[in-house]
Backbone as ProteinMPNN parsed JSONL, in Angstrom:
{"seq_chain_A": "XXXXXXXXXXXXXXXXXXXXXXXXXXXXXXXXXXXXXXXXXXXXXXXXXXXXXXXXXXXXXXXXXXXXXXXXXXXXXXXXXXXXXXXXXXXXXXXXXXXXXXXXXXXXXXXXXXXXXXXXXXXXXXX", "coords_chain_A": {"N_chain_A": [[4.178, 22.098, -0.111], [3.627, 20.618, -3.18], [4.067, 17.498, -4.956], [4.136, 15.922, -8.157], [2.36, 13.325, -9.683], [3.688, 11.472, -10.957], [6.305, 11.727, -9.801], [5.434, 10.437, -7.265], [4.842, 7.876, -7.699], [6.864, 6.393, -8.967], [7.06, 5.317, -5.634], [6.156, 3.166, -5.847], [7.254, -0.431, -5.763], [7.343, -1.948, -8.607], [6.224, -4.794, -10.051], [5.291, -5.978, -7.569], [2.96, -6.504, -7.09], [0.867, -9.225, -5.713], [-1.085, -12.045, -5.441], [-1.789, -13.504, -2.172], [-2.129, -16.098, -0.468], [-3.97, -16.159, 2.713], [-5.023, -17.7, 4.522], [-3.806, -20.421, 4.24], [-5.638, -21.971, 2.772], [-5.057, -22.661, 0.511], [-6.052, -21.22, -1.794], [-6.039, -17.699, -3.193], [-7.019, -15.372, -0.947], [-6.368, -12.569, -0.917], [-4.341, -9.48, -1.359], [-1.014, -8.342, -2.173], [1.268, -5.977, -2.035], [4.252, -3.878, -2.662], [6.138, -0.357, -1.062], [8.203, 1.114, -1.852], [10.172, 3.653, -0.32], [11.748, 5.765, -2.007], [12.398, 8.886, -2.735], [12.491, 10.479, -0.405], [13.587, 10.921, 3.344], [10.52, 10.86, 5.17], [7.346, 11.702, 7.305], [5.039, 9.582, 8.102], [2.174, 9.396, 8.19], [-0.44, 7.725, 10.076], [-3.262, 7.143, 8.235], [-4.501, 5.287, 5.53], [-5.252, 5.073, 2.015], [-6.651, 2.997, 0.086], [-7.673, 1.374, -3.103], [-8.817, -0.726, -5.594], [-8.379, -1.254, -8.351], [-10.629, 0.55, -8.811], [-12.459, -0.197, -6.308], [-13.094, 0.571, -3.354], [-10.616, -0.674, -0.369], [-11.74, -1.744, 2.785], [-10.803, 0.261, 5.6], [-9.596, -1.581, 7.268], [-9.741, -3.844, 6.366], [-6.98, -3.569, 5.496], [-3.744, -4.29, 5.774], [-0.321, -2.958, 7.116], [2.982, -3.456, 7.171], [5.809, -2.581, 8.481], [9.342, -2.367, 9.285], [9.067, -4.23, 10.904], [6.455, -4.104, 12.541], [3.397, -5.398, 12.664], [-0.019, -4.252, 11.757], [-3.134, -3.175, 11.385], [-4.427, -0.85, 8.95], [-6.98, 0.461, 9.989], [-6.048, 0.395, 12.846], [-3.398, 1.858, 12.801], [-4.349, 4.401, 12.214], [-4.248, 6.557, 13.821], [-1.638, 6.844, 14.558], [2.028, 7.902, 13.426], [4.952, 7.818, 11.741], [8.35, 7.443, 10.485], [9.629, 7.285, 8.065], [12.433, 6.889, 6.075], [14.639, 6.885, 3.116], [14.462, 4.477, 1.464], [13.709, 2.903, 3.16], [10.965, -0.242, 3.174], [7.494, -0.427, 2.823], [4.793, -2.892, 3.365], [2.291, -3.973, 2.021], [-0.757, -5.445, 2.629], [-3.704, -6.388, 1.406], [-6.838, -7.883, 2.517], [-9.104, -9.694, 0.882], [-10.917, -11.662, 0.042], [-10.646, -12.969, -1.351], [-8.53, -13.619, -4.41], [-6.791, -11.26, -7.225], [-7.939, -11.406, -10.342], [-5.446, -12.638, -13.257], [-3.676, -10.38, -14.947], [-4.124, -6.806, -15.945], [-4.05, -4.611, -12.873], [-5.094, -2.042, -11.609], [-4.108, 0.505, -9.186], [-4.992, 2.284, -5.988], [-3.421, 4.721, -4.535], [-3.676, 6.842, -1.12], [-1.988, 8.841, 1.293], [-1.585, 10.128, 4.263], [0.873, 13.11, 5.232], [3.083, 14.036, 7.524], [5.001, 16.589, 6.57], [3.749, 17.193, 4.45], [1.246, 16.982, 3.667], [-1.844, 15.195, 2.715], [-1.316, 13.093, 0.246], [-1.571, 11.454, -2.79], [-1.524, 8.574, -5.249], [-1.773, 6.762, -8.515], [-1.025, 3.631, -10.152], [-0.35, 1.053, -12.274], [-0.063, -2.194, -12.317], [1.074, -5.732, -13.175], [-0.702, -9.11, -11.973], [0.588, -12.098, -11.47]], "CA_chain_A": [[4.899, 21.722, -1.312], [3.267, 19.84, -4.013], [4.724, 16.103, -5.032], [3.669, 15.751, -8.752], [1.562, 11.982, -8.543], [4.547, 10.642, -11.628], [6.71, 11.276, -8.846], [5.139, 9.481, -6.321], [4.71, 6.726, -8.073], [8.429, 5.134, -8.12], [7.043, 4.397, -4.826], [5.636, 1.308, -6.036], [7.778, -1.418, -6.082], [6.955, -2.466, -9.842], [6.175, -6.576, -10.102], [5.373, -6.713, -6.634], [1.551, -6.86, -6.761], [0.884, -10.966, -5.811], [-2.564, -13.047, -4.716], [-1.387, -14.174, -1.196], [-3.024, -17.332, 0.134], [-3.595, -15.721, 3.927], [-5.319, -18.658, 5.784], [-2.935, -21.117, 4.097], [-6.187, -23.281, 2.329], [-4.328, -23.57, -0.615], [-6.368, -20.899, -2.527], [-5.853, -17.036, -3.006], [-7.645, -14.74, -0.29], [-6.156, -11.443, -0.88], [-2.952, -9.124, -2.288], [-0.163, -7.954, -1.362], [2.404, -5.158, -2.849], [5.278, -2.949, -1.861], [6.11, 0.495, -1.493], [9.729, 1.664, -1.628], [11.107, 5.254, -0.408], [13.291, 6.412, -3.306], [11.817, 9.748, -2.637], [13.175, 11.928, 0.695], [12.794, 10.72, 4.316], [9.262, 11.844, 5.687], [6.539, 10.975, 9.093], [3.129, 9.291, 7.517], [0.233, 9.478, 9.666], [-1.028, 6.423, 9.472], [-4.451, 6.965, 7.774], [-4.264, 4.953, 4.087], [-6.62, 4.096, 1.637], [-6.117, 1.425, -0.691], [-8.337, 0.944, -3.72], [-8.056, -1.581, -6.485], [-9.815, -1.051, -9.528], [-11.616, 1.17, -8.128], [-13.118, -0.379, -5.135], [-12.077, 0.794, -1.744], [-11.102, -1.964, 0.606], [-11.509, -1.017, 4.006], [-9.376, 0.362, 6.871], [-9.528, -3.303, 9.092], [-8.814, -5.196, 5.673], [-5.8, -3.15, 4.879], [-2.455, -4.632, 6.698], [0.75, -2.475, 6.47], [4.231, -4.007, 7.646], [7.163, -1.932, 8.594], [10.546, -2.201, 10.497], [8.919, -5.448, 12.014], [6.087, -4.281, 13.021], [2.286, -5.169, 11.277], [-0.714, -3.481, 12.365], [-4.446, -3.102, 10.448], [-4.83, 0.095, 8.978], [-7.504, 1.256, 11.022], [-5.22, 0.443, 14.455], [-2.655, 2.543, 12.772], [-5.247, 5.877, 11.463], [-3.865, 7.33, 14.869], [-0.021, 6.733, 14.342], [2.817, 8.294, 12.85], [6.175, 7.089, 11.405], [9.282, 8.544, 10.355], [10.076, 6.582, 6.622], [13.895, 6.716, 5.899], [15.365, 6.943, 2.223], [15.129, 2.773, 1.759], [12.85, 1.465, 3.727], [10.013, -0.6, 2.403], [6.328, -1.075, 3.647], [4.367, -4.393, 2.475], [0.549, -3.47, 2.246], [-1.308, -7.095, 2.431], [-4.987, -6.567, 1.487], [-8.061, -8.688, 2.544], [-10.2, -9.552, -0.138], [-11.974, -12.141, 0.198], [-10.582, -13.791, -3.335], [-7.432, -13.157, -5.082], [-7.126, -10.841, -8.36], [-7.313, -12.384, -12.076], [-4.288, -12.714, -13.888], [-3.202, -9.248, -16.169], [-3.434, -5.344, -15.682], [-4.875, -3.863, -12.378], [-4.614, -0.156, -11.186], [-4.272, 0.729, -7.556], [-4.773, 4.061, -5.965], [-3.352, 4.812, -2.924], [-3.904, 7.83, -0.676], [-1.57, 8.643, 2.595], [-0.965, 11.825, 5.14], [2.24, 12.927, 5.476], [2.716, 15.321, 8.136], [5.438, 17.551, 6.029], [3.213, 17.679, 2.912], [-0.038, 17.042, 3.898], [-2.323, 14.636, 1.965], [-0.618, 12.638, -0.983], [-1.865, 10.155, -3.529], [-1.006, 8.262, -6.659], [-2.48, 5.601, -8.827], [-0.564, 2.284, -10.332], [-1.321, -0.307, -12.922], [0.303, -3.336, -12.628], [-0.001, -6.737, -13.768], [-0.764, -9.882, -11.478], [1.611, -13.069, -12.925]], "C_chain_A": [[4.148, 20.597, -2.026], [4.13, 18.53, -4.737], [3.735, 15.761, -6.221], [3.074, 13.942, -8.474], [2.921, 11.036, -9.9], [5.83, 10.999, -10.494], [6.656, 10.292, -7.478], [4.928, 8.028, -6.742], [6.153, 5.878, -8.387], [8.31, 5.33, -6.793], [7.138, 3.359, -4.683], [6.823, 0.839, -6.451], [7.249, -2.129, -7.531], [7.193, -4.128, -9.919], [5.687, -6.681, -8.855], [3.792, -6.752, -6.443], [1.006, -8.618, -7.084], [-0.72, -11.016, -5.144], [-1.253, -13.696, -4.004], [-2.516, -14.925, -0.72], [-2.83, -17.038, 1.988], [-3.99, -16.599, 4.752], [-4.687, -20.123, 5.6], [-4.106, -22.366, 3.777], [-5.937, -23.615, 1.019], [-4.953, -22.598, -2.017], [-6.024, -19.241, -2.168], [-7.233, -16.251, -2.13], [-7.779, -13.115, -0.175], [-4.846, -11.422, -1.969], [-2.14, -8.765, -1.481], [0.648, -7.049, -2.551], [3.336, -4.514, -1.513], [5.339, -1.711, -2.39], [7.468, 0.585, -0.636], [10.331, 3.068, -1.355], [11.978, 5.275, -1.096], [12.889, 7.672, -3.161], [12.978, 11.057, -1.423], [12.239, 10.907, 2.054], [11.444, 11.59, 4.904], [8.175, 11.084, 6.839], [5.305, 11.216, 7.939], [2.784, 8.96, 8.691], [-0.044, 8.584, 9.25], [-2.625, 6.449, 8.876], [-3.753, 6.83, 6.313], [-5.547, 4.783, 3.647], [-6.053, 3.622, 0.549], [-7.501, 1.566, -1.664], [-7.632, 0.354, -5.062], [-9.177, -1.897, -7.343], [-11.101, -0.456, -9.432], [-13.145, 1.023, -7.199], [-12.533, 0.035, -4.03], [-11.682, -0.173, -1.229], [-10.698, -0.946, 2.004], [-10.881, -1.324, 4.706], [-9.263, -0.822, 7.465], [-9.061, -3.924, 7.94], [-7.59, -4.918, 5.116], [-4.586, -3.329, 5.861], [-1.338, -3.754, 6.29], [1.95, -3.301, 7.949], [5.2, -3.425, 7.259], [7.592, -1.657, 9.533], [9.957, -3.012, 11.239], [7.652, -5.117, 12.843], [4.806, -4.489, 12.194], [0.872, -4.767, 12.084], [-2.285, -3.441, 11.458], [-4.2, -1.482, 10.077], [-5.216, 0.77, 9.301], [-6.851, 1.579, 12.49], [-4.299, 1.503, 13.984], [-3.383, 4.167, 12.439], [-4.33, 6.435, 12.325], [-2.364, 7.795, 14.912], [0.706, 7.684, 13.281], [3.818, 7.698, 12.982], [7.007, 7.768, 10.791], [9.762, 7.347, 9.017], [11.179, 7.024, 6.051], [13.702, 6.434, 4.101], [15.791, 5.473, 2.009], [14.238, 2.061, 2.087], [11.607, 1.156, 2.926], [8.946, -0.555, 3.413], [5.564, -2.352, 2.637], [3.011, -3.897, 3.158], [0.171, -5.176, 1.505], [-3.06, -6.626, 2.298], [-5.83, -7.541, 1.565], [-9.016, -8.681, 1.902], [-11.285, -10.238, -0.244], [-11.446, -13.693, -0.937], [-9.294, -12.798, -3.428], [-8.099, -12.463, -6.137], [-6.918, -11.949, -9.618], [-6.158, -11.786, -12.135], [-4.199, -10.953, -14.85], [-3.194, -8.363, -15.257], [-4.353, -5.396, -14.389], [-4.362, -2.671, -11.65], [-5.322, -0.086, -9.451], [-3.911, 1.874, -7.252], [-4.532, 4.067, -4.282], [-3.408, 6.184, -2.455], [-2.565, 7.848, 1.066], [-1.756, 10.161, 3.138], [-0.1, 11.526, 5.868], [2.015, 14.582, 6.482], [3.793, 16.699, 7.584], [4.525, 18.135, 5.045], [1.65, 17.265, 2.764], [-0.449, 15.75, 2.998], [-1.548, 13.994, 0.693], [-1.454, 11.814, -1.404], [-1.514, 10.22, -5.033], [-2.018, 6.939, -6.904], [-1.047, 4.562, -9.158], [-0.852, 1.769, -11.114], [-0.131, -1.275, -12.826], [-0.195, -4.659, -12.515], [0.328, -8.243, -12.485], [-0.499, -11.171, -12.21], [0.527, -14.357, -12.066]], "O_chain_A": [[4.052, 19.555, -1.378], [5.199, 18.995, -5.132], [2.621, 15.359, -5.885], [3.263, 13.352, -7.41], [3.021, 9.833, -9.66], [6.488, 9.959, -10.475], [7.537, 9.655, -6.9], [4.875, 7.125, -5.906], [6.328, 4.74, -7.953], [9.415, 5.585, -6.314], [7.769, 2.635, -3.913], [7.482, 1.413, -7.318], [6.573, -3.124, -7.27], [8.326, -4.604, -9.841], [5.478, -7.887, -8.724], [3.478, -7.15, -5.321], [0.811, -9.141, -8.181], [-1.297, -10.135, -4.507], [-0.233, -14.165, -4.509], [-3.655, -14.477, -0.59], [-1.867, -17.508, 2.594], [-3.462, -16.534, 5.863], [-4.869, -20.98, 6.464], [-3.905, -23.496, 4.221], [-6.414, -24.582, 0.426], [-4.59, -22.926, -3.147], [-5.709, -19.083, -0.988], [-8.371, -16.468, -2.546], [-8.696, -12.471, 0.335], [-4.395, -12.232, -2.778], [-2.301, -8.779, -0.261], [0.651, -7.362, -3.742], [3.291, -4.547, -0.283], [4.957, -1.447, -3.53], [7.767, 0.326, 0.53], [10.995, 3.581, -2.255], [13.069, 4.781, -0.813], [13.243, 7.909, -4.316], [13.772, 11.972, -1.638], [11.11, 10.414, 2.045], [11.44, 12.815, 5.033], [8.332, 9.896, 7.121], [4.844, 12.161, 7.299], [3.084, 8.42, 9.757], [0.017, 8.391, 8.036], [-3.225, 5.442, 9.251], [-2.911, 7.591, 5.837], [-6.574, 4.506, 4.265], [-4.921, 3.936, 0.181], [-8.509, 1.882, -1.031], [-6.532, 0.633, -5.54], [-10.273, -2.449, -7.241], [-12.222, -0.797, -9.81], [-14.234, 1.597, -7.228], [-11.346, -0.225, -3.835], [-12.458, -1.077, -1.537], [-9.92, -0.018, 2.225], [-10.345, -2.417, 4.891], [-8.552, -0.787, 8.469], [-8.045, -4.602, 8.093], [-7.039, -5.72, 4.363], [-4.46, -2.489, 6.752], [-1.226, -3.664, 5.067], [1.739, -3.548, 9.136], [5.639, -3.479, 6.11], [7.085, -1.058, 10.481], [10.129, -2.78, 12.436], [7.582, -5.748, 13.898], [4.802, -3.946, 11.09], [0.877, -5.137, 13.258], [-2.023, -4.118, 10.464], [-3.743, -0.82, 11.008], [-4.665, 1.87, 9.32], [-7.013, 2.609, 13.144], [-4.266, 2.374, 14.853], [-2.58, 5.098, 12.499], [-3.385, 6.933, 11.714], [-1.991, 8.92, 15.244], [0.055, 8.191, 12.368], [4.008, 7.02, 13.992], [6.589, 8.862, 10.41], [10.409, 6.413, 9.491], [10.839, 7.853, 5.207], [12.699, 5.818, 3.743], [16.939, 5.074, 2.205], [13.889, 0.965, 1.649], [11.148, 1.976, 2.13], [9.195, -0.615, 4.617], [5.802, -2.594, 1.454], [2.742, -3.568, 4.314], [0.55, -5.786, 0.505], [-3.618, -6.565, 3.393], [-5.723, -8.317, 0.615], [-9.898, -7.844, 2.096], [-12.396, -9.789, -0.526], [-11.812, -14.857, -1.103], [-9.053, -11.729, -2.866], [-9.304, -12.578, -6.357], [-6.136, -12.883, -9.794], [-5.754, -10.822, -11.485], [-5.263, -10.746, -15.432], [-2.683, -8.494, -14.145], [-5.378, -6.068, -14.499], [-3.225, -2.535, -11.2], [-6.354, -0.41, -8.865], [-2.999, 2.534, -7.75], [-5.136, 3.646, -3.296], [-3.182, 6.971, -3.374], [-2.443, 6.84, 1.76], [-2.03, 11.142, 2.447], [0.096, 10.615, 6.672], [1.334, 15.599, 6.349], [3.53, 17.802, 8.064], [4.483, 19.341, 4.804], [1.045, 17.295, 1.693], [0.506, 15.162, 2.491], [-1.08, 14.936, 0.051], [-2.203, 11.299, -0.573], [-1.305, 11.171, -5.786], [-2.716, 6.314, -6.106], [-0.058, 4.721, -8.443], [-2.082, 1.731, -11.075], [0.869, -0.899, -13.437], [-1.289, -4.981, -12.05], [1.494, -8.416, -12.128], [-1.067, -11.463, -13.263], [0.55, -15.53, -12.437]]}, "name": "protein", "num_of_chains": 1, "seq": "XXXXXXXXXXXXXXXXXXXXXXXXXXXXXXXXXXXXXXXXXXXXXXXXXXXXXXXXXXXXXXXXXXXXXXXXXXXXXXXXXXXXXXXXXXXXXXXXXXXXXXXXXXXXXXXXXXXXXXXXXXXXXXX"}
């Protein structure tokens, strides 16, 4: 079954793309967003990819956090999860450097084991 990608996209939590300060020196190091099931419960395989403005960042710098637990991307490739009608995940990327201020577009990719392969893009703006 096909999942047009303007559906998938009220995944995104809209506003929630931030520069998080991750080693706490007072300057930005990375991002962070959310992604909200409004969709239909479904089991993601944990392989993501994450790009932002069309750079990849890779599997080890991509964090996902859900139901308490947080994991690297790459530790999770192997995993599966069962995503409920509600729940959120919080994807924390390692960048190196925060984003500038305004628009940026983020493309995400997942596998879902009902529907195989999914992805959508994003633009939102960093306040």
């Amino acid at each position: 079954m096909f999942i047009p990608r303007y559906l998938l996209r009220q995944l995104y939590v809209k506003g929630s793309l931030e520069n998080v300060d991750l080693n706490a020196d007072g300057s930005p190091d990375g991002v962070r967003l959310k992604l909200r099931n409004t969709l239909g419960g479904g089991t993601v395989r944990g392989k993501l990819r994450v790009k932002v403005d069309g750079e990849e960042v890779p599997a080890d710098k991509v964090w996902l956090e859900f139901k308490g637990w947080k994991m690297k991307a790459s530790e999770a490739a192997d995993r599966s999860f069962y995503v409920s009608v509600g729940d959120e995940i919080v994807i924390t990327l390692e960048l190196g450097k925060g984003i500038s201020p305004g628009e940026h577009k983020i493309e995400l990719e997942l596998d879902t084991q009902e529907l195989g392969p999914v992805g959508f893009d994003v633009t939102d703006t960093v306040k």
